[in-house]
N, CA, C and O atoms as a Tripos MOL2 file, in Angstrom:
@<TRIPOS>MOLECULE
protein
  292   291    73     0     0
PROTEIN
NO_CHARGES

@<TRIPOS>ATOM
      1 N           0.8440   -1.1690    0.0000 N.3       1 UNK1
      2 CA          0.0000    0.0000    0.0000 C.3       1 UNK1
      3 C           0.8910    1.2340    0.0000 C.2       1 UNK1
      4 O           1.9390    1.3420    0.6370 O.2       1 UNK1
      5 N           0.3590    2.1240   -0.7720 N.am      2 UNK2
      6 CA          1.3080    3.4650   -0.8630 C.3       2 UNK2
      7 C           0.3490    4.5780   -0.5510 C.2       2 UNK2
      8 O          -0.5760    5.0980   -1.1740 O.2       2 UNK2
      9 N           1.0700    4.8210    1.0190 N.am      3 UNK3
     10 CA          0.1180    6.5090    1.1990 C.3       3 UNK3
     11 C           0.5750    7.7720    0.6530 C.2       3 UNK3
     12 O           1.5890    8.2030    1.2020 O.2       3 UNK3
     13 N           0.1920    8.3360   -0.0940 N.am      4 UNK4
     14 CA          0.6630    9.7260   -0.4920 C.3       4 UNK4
     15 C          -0.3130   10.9130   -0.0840 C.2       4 UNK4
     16 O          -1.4220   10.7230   -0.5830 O.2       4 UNK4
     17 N          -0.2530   11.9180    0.5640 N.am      5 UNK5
     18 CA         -0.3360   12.6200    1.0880 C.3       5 UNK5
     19 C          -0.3980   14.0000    0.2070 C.2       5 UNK5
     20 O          -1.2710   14.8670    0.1820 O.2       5 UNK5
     21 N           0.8870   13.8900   -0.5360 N.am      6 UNK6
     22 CA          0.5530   14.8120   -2.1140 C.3       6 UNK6
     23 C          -0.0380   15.1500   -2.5960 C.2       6 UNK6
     24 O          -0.0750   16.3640   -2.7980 O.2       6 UNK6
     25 N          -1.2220   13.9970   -3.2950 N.am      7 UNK7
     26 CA         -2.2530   13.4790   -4.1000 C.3       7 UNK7
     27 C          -3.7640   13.6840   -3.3260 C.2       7 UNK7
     28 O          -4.8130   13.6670   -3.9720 O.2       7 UNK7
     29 N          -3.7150   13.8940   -1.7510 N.am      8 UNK8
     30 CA         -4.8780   13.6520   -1.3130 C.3       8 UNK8
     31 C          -5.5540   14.9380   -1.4650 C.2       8 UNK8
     32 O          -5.0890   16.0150   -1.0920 O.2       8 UNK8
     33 N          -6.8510   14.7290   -2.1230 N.am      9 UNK9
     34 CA         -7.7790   15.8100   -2.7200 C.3       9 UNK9
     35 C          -8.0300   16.9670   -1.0550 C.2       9 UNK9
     36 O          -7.8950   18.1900   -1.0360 O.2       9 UNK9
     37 N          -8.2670   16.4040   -0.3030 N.am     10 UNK10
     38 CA         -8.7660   17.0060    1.3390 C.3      10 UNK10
     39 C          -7.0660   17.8130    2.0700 C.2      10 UNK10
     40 O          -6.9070   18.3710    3.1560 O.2      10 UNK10
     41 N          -6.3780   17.6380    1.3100 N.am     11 UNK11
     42 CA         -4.8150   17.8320    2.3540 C.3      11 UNK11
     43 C          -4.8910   19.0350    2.9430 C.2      11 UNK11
     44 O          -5.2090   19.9960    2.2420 O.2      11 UNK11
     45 N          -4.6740   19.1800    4.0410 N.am     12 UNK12
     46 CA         -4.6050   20.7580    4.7760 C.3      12 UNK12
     47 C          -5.7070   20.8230    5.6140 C.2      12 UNK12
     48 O          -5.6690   21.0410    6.8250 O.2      12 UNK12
     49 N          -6.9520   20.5740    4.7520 N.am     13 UNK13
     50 CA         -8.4120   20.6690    5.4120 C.3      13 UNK13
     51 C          -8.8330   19.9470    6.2800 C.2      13 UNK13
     52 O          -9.3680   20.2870    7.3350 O.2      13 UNK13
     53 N          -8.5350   18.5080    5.7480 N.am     14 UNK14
     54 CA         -9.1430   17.2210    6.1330 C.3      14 UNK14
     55 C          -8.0780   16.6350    7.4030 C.2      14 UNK14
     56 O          -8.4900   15.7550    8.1580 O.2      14 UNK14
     57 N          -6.8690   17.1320    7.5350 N.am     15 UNK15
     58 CA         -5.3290   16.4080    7.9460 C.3      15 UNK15
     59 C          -6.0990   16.1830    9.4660 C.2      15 UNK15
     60 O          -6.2930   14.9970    9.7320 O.2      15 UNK15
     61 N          -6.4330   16.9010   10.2130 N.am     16 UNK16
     62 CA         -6.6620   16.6790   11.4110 C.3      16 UNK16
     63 C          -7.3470   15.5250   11.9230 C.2      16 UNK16
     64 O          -7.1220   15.0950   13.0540 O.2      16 UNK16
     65 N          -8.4830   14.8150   10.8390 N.am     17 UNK17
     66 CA         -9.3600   14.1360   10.9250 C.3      17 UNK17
     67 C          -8.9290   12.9090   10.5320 C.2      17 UNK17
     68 O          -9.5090   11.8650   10.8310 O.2      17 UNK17
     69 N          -7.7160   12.9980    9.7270 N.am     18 UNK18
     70 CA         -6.8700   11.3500    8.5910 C.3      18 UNK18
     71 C          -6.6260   10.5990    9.8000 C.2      18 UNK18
     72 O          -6.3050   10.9110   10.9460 O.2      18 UNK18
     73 N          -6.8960    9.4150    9.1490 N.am     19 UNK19
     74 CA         -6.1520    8.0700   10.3560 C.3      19 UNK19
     75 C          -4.7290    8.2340    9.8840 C.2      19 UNK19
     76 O          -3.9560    8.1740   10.8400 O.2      19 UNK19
     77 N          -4.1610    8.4100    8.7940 N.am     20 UNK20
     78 CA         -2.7760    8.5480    8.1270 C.3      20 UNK20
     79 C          -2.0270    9.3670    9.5980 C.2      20 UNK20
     80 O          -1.1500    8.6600   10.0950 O.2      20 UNK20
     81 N          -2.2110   10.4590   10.1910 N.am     21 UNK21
     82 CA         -1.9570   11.1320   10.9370 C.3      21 UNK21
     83 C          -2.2300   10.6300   11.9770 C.2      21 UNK21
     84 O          -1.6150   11.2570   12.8410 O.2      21 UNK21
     85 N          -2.8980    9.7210   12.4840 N.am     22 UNK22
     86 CA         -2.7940    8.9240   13.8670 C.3      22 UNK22
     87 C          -1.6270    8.4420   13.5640 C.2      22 UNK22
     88 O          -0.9630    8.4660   14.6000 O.2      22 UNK22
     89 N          -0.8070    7.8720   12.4130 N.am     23 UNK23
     90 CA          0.0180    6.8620   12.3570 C.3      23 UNK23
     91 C           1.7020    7.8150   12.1990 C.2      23 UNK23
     92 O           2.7320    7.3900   12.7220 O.2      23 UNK23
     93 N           1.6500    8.7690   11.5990 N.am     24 UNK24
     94 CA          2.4330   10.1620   11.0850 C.3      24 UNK24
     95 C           2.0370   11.2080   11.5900 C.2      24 UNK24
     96 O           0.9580   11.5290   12.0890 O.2      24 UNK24
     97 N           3.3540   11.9390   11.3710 N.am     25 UNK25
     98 CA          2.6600   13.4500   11.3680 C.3      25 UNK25
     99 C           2.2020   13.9890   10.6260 C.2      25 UNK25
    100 O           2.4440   13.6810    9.4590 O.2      25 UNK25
    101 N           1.2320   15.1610   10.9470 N.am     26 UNK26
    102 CA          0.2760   15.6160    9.9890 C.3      26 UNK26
    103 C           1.2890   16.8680    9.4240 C.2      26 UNK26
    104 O           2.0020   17.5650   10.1460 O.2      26 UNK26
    105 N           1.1770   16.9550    8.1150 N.am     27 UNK27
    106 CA          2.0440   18.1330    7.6170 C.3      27 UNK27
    107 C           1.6000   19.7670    8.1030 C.2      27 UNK27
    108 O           0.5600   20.4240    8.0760 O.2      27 UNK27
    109 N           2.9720   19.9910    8.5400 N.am     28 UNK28
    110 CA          3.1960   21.2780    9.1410 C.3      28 UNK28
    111 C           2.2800   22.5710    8.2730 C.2      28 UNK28
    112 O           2.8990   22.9910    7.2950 O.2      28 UNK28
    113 N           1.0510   23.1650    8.4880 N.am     29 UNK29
    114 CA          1.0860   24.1720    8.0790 C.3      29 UNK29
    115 C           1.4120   25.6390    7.8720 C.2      29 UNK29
    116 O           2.0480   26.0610    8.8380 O.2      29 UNK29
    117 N           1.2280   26.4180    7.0880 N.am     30 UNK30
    118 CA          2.0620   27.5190    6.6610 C.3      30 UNK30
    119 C           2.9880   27.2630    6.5270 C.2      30 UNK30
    120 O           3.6750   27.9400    7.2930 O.2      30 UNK30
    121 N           3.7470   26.4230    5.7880 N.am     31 UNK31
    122 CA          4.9220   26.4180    4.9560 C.3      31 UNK31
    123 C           4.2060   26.6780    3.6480 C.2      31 UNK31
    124 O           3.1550   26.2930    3.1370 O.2      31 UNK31
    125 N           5.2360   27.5160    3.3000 N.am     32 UNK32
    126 CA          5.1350   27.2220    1.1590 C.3      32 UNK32
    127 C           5.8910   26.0060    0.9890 C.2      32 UNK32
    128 O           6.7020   25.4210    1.7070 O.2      32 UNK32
    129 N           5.1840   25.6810   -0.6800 N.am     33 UNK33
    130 CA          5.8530   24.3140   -0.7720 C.3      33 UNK33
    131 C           7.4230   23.9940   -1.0930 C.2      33 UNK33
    132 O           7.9650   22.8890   -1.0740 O.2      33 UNK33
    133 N           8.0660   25.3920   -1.4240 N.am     34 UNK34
    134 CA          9.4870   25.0950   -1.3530 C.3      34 UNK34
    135 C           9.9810   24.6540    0.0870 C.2      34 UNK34
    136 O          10.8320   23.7850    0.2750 O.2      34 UNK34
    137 N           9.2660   25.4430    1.1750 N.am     35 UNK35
    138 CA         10.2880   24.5800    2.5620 C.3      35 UNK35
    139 C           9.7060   23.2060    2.7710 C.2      35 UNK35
    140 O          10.4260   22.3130    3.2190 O.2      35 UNK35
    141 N           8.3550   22.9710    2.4520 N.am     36 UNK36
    142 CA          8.0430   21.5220    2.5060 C.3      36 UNK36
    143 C           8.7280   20.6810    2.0750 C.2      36 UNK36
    144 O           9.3200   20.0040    2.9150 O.2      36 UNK36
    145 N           8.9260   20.3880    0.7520 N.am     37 UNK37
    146 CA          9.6570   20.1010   -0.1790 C.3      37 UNK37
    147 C          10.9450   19.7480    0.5590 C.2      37 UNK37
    148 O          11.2490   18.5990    0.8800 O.2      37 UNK37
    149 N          11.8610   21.1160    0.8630 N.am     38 UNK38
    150 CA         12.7330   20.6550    1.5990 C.3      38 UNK38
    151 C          12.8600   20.2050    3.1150 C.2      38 UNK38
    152 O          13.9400   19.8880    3.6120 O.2      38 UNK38
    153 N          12.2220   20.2060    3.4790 N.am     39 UNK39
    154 CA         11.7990   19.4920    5.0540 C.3      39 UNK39
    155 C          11.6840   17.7280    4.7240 C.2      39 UNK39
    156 O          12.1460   16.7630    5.3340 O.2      39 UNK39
    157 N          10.6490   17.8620    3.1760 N.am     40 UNK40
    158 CA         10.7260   16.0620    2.9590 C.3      40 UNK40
    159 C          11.7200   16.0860    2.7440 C.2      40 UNK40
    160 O          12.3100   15.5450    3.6790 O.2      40 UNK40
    161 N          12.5280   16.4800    1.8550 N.am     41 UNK41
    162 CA         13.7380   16.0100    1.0860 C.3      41 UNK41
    163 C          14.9320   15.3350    2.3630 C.2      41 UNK41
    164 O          15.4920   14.2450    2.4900 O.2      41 UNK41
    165 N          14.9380   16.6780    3.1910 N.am     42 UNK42
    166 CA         15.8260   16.3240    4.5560 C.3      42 UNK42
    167 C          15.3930   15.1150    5.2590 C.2      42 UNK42
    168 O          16.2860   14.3700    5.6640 O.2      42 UNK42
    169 N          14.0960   14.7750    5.4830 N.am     43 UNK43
    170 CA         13.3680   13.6490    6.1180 C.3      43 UNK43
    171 C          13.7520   12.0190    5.2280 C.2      43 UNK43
    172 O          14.0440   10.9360    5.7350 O.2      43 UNK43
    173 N          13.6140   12.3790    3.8120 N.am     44 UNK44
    174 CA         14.1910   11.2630    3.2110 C.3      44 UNK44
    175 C          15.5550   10.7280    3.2410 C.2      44 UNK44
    176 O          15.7940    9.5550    2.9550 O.2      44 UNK44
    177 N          16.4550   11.5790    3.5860 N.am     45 UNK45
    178 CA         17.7860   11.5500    3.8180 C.3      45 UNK45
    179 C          18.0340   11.1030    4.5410 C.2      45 UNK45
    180 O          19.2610   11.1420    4.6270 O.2      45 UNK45
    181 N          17.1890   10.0670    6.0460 N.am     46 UNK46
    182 CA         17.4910   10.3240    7.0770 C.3      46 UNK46
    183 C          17.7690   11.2510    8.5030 C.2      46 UNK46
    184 O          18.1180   10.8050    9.5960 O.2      46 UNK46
    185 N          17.5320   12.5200    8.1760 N.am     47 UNK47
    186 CA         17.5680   13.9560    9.0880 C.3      47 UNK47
    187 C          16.2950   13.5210    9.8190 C.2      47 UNK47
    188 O          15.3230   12.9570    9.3170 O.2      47 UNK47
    189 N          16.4390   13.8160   10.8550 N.am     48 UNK48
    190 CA         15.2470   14.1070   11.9070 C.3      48 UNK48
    191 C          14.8640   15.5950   11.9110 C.2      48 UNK48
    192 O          15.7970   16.3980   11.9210 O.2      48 UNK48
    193 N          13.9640   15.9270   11.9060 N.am     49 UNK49
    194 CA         13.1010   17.0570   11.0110 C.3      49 UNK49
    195 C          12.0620   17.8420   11.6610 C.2      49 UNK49
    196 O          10.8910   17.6090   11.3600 O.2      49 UNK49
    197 N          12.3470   18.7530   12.5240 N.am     50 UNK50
    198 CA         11.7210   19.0980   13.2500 C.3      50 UNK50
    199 C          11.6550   20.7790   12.9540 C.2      50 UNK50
    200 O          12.6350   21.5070   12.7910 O.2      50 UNK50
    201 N          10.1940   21.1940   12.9300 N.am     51 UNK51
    202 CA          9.6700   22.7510   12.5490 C.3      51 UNK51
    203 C           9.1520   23.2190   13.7410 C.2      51 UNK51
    204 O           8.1290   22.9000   14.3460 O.2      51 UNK51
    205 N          10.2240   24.2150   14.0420 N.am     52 UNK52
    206 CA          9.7040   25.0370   14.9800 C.3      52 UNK52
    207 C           9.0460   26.4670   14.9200 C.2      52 UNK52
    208 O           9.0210   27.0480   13.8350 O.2      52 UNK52
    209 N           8.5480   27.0160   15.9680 N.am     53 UNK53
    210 CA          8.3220   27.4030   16.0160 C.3      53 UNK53
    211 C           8.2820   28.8980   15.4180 C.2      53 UNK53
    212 O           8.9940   29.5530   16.1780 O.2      53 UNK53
    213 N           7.6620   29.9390   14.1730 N.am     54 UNK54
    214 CA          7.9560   30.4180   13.4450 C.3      54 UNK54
    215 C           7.7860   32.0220   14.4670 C.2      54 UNK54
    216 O           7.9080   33.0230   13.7610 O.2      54 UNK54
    217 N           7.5600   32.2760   15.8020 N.am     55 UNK55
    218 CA          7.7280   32.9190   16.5680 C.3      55 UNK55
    219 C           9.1580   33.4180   16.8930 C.2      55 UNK55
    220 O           9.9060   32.5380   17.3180 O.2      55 UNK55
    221 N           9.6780   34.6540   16.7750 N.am     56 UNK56
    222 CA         10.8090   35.5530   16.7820 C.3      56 UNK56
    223 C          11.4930   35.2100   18.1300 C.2      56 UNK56
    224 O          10.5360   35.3380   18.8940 O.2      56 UNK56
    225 N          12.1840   34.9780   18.6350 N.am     57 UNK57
    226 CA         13.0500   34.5690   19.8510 C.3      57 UNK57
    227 C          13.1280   35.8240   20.5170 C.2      57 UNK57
    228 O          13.5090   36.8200   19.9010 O.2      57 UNK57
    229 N          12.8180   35.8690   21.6650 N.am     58 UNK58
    230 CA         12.4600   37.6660   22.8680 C.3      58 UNK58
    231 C          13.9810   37.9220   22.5500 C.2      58 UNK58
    232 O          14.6840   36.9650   22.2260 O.2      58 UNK58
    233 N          14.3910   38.9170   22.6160 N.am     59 UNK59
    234 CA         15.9010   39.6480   22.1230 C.3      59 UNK59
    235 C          15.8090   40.8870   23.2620 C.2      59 UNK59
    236 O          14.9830   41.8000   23.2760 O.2      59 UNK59
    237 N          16.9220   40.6370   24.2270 N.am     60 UNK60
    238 CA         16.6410   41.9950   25.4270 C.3      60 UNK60
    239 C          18.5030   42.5090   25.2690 C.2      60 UNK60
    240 O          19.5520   41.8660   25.2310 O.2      60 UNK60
    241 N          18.2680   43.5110   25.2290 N.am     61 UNK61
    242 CA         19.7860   44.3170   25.1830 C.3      61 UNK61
    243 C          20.5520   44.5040   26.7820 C.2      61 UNK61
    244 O          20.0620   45.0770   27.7550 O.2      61 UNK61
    245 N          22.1580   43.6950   26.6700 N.am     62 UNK62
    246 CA         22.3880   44.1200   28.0920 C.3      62 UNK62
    247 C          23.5820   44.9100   27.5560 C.2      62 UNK62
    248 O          24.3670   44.7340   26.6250 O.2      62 UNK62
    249 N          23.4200   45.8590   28.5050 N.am     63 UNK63
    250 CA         24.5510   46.9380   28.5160 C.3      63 UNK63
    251 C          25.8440   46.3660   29.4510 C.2      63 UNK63
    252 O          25.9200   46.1120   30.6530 O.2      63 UNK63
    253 N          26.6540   46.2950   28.5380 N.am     64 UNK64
    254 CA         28.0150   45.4880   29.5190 C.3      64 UNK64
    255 C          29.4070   47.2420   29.0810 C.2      64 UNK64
    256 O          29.7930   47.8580   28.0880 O.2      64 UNK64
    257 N          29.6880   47.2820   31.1160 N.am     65 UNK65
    258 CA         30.7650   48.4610   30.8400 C.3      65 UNK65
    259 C          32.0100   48.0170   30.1410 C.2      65 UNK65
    260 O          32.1510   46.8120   29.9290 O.2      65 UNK65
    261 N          33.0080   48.9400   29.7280 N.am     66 UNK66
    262 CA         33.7630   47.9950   29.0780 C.3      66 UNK66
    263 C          35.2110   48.3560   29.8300 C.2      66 UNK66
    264 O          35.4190   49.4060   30.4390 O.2      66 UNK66
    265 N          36.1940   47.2330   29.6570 N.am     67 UNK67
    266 CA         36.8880   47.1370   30.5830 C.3      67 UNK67
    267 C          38.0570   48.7600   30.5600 C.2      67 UNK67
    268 O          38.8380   48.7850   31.5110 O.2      67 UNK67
    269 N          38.1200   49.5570   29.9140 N.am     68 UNK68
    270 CA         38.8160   50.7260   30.2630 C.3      68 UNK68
    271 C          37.7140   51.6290   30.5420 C.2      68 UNK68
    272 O          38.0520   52.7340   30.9650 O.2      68 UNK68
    273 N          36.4660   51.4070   30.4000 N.am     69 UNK69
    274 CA         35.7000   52.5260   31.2770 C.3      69 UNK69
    275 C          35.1000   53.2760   29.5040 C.2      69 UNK69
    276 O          33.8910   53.4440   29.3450 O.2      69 UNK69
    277 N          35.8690   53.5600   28.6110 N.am     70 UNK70
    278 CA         35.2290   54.1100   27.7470 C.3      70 UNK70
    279 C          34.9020   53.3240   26.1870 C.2      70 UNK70
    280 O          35.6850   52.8790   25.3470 O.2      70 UNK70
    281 N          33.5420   53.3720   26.2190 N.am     71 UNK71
    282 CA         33.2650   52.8340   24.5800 C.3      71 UNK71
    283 C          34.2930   53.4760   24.1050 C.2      71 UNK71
    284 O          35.1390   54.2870   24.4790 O.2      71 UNK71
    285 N          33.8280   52.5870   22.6960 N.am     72 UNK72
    286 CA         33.8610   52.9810   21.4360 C.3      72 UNK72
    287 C          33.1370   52.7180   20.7620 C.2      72 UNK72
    288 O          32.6030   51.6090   20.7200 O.2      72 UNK72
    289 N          32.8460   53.8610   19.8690 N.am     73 UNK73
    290 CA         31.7090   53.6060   18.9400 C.3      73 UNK73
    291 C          31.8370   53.1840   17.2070 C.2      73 UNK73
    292 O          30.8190   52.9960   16.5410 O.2      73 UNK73
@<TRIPOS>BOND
     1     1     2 1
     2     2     3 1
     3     3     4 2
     4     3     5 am
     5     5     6 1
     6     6     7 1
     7     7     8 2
     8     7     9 am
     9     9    10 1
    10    10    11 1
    11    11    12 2
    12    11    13 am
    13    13    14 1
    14    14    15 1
    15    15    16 2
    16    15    17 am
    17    17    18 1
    18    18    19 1
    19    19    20 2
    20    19    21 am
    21    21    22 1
    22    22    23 1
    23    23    24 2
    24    23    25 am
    25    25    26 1
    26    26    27 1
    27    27    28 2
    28    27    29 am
    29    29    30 1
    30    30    31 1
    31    31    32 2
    32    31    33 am
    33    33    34 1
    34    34    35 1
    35    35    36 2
    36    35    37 am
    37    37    38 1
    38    38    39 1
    39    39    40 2
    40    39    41 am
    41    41    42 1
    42    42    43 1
    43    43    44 2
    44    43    45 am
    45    45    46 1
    46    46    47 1
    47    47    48 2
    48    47    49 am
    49    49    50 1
    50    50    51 1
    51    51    52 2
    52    51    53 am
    53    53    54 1
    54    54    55 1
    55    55    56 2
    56    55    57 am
    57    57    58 1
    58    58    59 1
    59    59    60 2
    60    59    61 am
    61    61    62 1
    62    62    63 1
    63    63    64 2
    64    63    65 am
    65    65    66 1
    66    66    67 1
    67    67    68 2
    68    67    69 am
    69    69    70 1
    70    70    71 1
    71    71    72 2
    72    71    73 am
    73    73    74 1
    74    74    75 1
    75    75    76 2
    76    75    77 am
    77    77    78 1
    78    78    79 1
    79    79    80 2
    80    79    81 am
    81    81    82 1
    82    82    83 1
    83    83    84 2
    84    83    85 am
    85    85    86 1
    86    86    87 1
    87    87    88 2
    88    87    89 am
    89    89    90 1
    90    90    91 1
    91    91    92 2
    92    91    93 am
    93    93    94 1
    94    94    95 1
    95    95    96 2
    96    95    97 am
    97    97    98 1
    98    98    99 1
    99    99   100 2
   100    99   101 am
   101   101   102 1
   102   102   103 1
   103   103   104 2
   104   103   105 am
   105   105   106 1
   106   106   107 1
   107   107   108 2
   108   107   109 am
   109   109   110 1
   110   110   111 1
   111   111   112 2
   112   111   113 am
   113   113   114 1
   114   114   115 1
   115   115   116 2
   116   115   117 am
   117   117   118 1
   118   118   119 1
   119   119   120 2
   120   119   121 am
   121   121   122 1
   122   122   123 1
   123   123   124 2
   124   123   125 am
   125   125   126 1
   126   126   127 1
   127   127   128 2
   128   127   129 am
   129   129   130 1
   130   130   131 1
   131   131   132 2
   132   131   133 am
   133   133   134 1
   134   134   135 1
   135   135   136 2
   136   135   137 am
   137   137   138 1
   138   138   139 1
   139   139   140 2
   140   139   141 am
   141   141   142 1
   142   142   143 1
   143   143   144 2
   144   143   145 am
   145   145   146 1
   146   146   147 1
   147   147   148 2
   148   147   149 am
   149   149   150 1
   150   150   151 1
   151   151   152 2
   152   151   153 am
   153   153   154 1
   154   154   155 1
   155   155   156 2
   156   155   157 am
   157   157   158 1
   158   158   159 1
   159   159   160 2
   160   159   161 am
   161   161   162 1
   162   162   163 1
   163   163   164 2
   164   163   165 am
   165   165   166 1
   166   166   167 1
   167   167   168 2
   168   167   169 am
   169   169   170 1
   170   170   171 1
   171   171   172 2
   172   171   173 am
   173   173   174 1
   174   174   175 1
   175   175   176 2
   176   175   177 am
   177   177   178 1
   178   178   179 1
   179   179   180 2
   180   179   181 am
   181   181   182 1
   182   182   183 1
   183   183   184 2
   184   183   185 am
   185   185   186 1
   186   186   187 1
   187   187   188 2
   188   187   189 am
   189   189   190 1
   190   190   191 1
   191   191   192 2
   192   191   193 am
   193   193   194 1
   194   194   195 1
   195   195   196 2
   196   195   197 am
   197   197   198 1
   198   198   199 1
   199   199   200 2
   200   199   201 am
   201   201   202 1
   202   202   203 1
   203   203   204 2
   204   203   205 am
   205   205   206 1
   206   206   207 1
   207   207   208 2
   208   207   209 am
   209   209   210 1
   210   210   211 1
   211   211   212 2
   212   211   213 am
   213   213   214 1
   214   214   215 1
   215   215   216 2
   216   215   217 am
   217   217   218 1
   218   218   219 1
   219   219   220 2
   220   219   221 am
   221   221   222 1
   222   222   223 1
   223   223   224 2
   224   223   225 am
   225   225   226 1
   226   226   227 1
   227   227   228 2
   228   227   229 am
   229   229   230 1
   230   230   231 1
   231   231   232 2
   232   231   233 am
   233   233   234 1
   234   234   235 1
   235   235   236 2
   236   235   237 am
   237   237   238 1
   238   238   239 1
   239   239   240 2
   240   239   241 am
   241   241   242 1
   242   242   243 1
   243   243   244 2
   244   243   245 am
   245   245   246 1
   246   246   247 1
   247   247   248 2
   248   247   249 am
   249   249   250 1
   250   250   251 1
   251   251   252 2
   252   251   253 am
   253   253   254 1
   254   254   255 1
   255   255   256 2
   256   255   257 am
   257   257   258 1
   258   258   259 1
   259   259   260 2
   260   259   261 am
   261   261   262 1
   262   262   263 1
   263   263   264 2
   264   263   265 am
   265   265   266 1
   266   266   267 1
   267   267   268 2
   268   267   269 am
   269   269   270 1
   270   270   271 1
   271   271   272 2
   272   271   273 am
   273   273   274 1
   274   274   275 1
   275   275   276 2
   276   275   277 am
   277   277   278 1
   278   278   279 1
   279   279   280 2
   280   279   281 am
   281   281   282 1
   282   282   283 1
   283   283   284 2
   284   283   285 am
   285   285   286 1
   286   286   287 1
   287   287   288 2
   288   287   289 am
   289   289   290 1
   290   290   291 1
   291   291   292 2
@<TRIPOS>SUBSTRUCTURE
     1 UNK1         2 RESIDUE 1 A UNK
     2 UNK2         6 RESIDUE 1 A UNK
     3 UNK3        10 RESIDUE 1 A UNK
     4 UNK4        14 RESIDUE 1 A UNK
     5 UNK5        18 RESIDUE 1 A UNK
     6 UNK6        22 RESIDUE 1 A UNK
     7 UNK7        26 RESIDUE 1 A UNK
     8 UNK8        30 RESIDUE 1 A UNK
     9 UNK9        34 RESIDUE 1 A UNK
    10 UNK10       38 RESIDUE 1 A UNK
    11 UNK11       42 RESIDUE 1 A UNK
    12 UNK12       46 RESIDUE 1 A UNK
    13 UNK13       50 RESIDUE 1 A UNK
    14 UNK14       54 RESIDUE 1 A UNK
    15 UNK15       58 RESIDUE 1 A UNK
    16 UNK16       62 RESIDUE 1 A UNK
    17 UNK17       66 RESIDUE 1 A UNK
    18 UNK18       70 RESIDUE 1 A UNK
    19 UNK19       74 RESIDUE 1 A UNK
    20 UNK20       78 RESIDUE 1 A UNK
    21 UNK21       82 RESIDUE 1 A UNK
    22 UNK22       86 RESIDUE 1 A UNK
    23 UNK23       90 RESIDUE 1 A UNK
    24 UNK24       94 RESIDUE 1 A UNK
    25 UNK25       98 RESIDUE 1 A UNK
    26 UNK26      102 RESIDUE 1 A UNK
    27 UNK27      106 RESIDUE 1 A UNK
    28 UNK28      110 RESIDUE 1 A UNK
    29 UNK29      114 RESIDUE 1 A UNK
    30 UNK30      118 RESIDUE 1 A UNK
    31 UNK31      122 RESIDUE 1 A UNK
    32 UNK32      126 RESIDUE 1 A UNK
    33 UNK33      130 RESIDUE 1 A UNK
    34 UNK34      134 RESIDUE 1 A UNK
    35 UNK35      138 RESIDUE 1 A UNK
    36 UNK36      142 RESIDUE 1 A UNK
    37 UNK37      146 RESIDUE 1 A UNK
    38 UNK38      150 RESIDUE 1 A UNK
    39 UNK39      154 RESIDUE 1 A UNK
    40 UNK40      158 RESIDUE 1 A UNK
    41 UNK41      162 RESIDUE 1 A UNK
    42 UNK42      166 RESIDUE 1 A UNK
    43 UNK43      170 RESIDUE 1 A UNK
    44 UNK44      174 RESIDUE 1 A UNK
    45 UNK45      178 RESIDUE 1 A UNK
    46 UNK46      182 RESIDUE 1 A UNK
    47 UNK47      186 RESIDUE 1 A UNK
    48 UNK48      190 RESIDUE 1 A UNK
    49 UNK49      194 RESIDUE 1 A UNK
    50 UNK50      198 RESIDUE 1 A UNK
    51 UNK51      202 RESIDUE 1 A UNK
    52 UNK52      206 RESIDUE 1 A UNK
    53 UNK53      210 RESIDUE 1 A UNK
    54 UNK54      214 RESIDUE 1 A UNK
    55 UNK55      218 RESIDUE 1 A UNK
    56 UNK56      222 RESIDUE 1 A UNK
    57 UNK57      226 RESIDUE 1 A UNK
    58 UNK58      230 RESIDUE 1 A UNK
    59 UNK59      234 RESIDUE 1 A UNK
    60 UNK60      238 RESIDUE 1 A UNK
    61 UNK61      242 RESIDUE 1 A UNK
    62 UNK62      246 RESIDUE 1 A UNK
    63 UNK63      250 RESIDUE 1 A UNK
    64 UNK64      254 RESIDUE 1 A UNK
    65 UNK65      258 RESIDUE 1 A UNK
    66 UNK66      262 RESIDUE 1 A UNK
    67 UNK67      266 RESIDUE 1 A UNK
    68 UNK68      270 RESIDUE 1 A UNK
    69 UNK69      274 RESIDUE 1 A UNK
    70 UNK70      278 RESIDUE 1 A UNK
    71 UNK71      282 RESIDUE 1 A UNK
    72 UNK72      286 RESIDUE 1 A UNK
    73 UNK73      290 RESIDUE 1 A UNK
């Protein structure tokens, strides 16, 4: 038996509801299909393949003095 996931008329819509996805993961949405593409490609290779989170990492500025006392800019 060959599941393809590609081909399935419902993909995106239906994914939550597939038994295919009890068994797999259900494909990551909001990707375009070039990073999909390459996410399978990496997955076929053997890579363990994991999409994170597309949320910006908190970024806080520390002010460090510097060791003669005066910047430079």
């Amino acid at each position: 038996m060959l599941i393809d996931c590609d081909s399935c008329a419902v993909r995106g819509a239906a994914c939550q509801g597939c038994l295919v996805t009890a068994l797999f993961e259900a494909p990551v949405e909001g990707l375009d299909p070039d990073e999909a593409r390459a996410i399978e490609v990496f997955a076929r290779a053997g890579f363990e393949v994991e999409v994170l989170s597309q949320q910006p990492a908190a970024l806080r500025m520390v002010r460090r003095p510097s060791r003669s006392g005066f910047r430079v800019a």
